[in-house]
Every structure is written in C-alpha cells, then in structure tokens.
N, C-alpha and C positions, 0 to 999 in steps of 0.2 A: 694380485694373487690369483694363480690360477684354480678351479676346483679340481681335488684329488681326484674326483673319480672321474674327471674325462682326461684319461692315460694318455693317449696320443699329445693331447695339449701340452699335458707336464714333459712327457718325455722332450716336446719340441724348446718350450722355455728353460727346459733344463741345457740342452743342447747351443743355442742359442748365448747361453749366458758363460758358454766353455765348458763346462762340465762332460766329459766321456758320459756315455750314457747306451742304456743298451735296453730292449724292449725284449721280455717273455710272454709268449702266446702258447696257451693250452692249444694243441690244434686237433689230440684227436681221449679218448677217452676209454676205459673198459670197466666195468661193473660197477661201484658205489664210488667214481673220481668225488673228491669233492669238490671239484671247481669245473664249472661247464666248457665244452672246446668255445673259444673266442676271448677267456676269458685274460687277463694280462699282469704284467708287474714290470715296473720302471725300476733300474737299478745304475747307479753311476759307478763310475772303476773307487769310490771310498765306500761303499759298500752300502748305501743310501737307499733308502726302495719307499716306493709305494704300490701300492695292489696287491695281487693276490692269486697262484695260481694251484696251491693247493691245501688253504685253509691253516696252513702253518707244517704242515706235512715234512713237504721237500723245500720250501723256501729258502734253505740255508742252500743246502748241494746246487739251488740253482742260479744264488747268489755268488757263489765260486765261480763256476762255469760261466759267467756272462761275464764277471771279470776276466778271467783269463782269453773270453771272445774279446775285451773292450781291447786289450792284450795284441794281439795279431788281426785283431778285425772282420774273421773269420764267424759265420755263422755255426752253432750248432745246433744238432737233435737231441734232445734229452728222453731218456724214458726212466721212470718208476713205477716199481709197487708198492703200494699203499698198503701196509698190513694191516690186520684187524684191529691190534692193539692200537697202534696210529690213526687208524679211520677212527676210532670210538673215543680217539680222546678230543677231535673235532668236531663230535656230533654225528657222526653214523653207525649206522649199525654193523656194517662192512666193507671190506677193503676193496680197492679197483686198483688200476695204469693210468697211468697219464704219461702223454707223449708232451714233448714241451718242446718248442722252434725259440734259438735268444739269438738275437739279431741286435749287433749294433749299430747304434744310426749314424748314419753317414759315410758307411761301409757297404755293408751288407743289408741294411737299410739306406736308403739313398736318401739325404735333404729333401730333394723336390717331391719326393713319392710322401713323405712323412709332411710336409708343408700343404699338398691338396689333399690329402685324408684329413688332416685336419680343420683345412677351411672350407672344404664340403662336410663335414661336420659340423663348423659354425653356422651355413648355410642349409642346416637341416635339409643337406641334398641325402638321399641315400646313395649309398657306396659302399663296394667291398672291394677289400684287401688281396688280392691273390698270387701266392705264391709257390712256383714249383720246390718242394723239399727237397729235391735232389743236386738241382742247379743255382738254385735261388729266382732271383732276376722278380723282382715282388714289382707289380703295376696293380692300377684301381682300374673298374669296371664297375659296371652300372646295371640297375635290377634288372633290366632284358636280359642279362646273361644268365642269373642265376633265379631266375622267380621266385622255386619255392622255397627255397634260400632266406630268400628276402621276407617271404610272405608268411614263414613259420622263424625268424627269427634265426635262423638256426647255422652257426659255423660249423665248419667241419673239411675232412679231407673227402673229395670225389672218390667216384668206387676204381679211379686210377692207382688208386694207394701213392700219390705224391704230391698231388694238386689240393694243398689248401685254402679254403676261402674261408676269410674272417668278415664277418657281415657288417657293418655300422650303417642302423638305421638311424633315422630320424626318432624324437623321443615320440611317445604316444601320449594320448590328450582325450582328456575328454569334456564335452562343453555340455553344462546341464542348465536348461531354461526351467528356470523355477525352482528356488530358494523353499519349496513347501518341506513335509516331515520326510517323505521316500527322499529327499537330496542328501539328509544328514550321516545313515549312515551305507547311502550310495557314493559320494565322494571320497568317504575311508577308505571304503570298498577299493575303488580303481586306485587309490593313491597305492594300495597295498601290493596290485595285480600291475605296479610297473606304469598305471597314468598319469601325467598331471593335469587336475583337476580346474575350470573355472566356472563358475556359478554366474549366471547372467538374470538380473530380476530388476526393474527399475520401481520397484514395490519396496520402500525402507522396511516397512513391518517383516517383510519376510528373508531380505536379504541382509539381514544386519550382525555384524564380528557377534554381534551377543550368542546368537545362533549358531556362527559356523565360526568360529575361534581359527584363526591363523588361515582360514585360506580368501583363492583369490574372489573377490567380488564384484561384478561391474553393474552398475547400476542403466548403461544406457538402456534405451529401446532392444529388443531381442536383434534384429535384422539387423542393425547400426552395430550392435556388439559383435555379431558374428562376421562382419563384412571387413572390421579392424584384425577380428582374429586370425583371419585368413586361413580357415579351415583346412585340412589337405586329404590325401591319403592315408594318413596315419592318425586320425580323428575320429572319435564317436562321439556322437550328439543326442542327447536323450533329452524329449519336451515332459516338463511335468505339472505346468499352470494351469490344463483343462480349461484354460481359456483362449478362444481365436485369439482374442486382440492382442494377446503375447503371443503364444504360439503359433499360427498365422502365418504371419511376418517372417520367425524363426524356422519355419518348415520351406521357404517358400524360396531363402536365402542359401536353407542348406541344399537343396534339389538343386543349387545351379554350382555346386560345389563337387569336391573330388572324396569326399568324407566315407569311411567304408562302414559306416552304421548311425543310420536314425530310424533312433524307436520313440514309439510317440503315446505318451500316456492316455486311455479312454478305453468305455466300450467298444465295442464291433459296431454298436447301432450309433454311439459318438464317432468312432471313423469314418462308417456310411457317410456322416455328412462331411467331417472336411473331405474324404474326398469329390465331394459332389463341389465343394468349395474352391478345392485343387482345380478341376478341372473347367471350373467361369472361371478360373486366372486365365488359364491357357497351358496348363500342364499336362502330360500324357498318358494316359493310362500304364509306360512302360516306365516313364519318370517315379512318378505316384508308386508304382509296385515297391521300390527300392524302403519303401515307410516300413517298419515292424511295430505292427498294432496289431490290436493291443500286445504294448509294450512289454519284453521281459517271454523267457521262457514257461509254460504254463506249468510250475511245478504246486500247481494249488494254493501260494503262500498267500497272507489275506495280510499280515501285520507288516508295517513300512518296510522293517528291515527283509522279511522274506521276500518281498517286489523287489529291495534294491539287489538282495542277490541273486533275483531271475531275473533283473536286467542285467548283471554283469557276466552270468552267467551267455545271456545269449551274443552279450557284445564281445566274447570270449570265443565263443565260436563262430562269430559270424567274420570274424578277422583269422583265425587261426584254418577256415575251411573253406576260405574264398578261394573261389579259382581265377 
C-alpha cells in the first residue's frame, strides 16, 4: 500500500501497475488560491484521482483535461478563477487564479525523471522538480540551485514567467530530550506546524504512552538516541531535562551534526555553565554560539504551554530566516 499523500509514489505505482496516469501541479497562484503552488493530484485516463489542487474548486475541469492529455500525451496549462461563491464554499473568504501544469507520465513526464524524484524522496535527499512551461523537458536539481526555494519551502514560477520549480523537501523533525511538562503540549505544537515529532528520555516515569499517548518514544541514553536518528538539515532539537547527565551528552552529539536548531532549556546563569562545560570537552566558542539559551523566544510566557509556543515559535523562524 502506498500512502496517499506522497503523490509522486502513487502516481509512480499507479504507472507501474498499467494504469494511464497523469500528474496536476499547482504551479503558480493569485489572491485567496486555495491550494498552494507545488501543490498535486494524481488522476488515471478512468477518472481515479487523489490530491488535491483546488479544495474541490476546479477538480472536475481538470480531471477532464488530464484525460484528454493521458489522450495524445501532450502536456497542458490550465488556468482558473476561483469565484467568491466557490472560494466560500471551501473555506475562504475570497476568490483567487490558479494556474495548473497536467503532465502525463511517461510522456510528458518521463519514467526515469518520475522514478529519481521519487526515490530521492524515499532517500529524504532534497530535490526539485523543474520544468520549463513552455517547452516542457522537466529534470531534477538540487538545493544549490535554488536555496531560498528550498530554504522557505516554497514552489513556484521564476520571475522568467515559464521556469517552474516544484520543491520536494525532506520531512521536518523535531527531537525533544526530555519527556517533562513543556514536551506535552510542545510536540502537538510541531506536529501541527508540519514536524514529526520524537521524545528521547531513558527515565520510565517521565517518558511513558500514559503521558504522551500515540507518539514516538525512545528510551535510550540521549547521545545513543540521537546518533540512530541521524539528525540532518531539516531537524530541530530542543533539551528540556535541566539536567547535564541527559543533556550533556545530547547537546554534544548535536553540535557535531547538520541540525538547523538547538535550543536548550535553562537560565542564562544555567547556560554560563554548560558552556563553561562545552568548552573542557573541546568545543568552540563558534560551535557553542549555534545553542539558543535560554530556550524559546522571550515572549514572557511562564505556563509550559506558553515556553512550548516560544520555542516553536523560534524554531519557526530560525528555519524560515536562515541564510
């Protein structure tokens, strides 16, 4: 079974197993679109679909259209307005455009281009999609071409008006050491804001399903848990034990890692010392900088849930405004 919502996959096992099959990509947007540019819908020539490129909008007109592409093999451009009556019965308060690229695979979409997007996707490589709209001729590329692309999430057409890039990152993650009260409803938090969440705490009392009902929990040592995880690029890590002997270990593991956020629970006069600690390991005062202590933006909150939302808050913008 593949899951619905990694679209390239379905489209590729649909493809795979015979089925005509043709891929719609939002690619560019105007006023209240309801569906972001990147965003897709997989449709077979019986009129099959999963995804979603305008909330229920235009789905039909553009389930036609991709049949008649699976038809001659021919890619098209689509565009709509979205009226207000139609925007409000989806949930908005007004109407936009959406420009929409349906590309059949195997055609106009090529097997091998549709086969490495999707298994640098399995390979949590990041990659995007890019294709001229006027020519076609779709090939992948890698985040040095497009950074802030990559680095804000963000698909869309170049100010070429024809050069599409569809972004496929890596999922986001966030690793919290220490199972205390600020983790409960910090992990809802990121679960909500697009992360998936793992709790690291080799303490039963405080990491136990009783606590945190349905999500992931590993009880190793902090360093031993983070070293399996394989932290990357697309990871934030927030310590919340207030104690070295867990913490420690976890801060010490993530500094030799590629992680774009650790914040680390404590005073300023508790940071003074790990870093005074940091630096008898043998870490550098430019390593050491990379820590956000005390942890979370200072927006005054004193109750768990207000810290959980100035930490997400800042792991929010310390990913969305990295250069």
């Amino acid at each position: 079974m593949t899951d619905i919502t990694d679209l390239p996959k379905l489209a590729l096992d649909w493809h795979r197993a015979g089925r005509a099959v043709a891929i719609a990509t939002v690619v560019q947007t105007w006023g209240s679109a309801p569906r972001a540019a990147g965003s897709q819908l997989v449709i077979d020539a019986e009129g099959a679909m999963e995804g979603s490129v305008s909330g229920g909008c235009v789905e039909g007109a553009v389930i036609v259209e991709a049949i008649d592409a699976l038809a001659d093999g021919k890619p098209r451009i689509l565009e709509f307005g979205v009226s207000d009556d139609e925007a409000f019965a989806v949930g908005l308060a007004c109407g936009g455009e959406i420009k929409v690229l349906v590309e059949p695979v195997g055609s106009a979409l090529p097997d091998k281009v549709l086969q490495d997007l999707v298994a640098k996707r399995e390979a949590c490589e990041p990659v995007a999609y890019v294709v001229d709209l006027v020519r076609g001729n779709g090939s992948l590329v890698g985040p040095d071409v497009y950074p802030d692309r990559f680095r804000l999430d963000r698909s869309g057409v170049e100010e070429d008006g024809r050069t599409f890039v569809a972004i496929h990152n890596p999922p986001l993650r966030m690793i919290v050491v220490g199972a205390v009260h600020i983790a409960q409803p910090l992990v809802q938090m990121a679960r909500a804001c697009g992360y998936a969440p793992v709790l690291i705490d080799p303490r039963g009392a405080f990491g136990s399903a009783a606590r945190f009902p349905g999500e992931t929990i590993l009880d190793d040592w902090p360093d031993e848990a983070i070293a399996a995880l394989k932290p990357d690029a697309r990871t934030a890590v927030v310590t919340l034990t207030h104690d070295p002997k867990l913490d420690d270990p976890a801060i010490q593991a993530v500094l030799r890692s590629d992680v774009f956020y650790l914040g680390c629970l404590g005073s300023t006069r508790t940071h003074a010392k790990r870093v005074a600690r940091l630096h008898e390991a043998g870490f550098s005062a430019q390593e050491i900088a990379r820590i956000q202590a005390p942890v979370g933006l200072d927006l005054g909150g004193r109750q768990p849930a207000e810290i959980a939302v100035s930490i997400m808050a800042q792991v929010i913008e310390t990913l969305r405004k990295q250069k």
